[in-house]
C-alpha positions in Angstrom: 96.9 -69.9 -62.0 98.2 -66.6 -63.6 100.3 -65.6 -60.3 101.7 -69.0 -60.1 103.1 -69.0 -63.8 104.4 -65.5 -62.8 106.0 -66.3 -60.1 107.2 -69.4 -61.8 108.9 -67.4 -64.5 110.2 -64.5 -61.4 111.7 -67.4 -60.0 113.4 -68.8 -63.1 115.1 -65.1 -63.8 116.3 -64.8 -60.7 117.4 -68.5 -60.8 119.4 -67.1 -64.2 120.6 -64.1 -63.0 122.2 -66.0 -59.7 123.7 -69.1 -62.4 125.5 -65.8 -63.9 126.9 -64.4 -61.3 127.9 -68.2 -59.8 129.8 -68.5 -62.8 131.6 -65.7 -62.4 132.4 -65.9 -58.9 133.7 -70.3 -60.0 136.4 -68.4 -62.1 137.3 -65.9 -59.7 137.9 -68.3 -57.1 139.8 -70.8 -59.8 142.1 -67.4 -60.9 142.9 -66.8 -57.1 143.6 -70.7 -56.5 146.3 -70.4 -59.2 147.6 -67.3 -58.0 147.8 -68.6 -54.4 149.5 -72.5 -56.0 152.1 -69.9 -57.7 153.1 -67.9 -54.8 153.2 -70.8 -52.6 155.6 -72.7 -54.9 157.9 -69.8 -55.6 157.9 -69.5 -51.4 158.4 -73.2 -51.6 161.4 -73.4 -54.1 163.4 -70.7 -52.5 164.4 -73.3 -49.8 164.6 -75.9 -52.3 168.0 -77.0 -54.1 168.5 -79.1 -56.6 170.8 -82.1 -56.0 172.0 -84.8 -58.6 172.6 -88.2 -57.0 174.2 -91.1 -58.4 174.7 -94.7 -57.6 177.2 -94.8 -55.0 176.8 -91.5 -53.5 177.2 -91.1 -49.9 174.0 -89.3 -48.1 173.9 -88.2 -45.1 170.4 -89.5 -43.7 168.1 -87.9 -41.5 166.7 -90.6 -39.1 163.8 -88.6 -37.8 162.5 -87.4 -41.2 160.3 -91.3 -41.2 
């Protein structure tokens, strides 16, 4: 019974010790999916122009863009 308790409690530190690291690894990968959604938008918006469109305004229309 002894060397299952302390295998039991071997178990739960290295359970702990894996939680710890897990959580650090969840905000690495979070800090790196922000830095990757930043870059990619900034690629993104280089292309991009911004147009103002009003009632009336003649468009020319891409027929294979649907």
């Amino acid at each position: 019974m002894v060397s299952d308790n302390v295998r039991e409690m071997g178990d739960r530190k290295a359970f702990a010790q894996k939680f710890d690291k897990m959580s650090v690894l969840y905000e690495e990968v979070v800090e790196r999916l922000h830095k990757a959604y930043e870059k990619s938008s900034q690629n993104y918006n280089l292309r991009r122009r911004n147009v103002d469109l009003n009632a009336g305004d003649f468009v020319w229309e891409n027929p294979g863009a649907f």
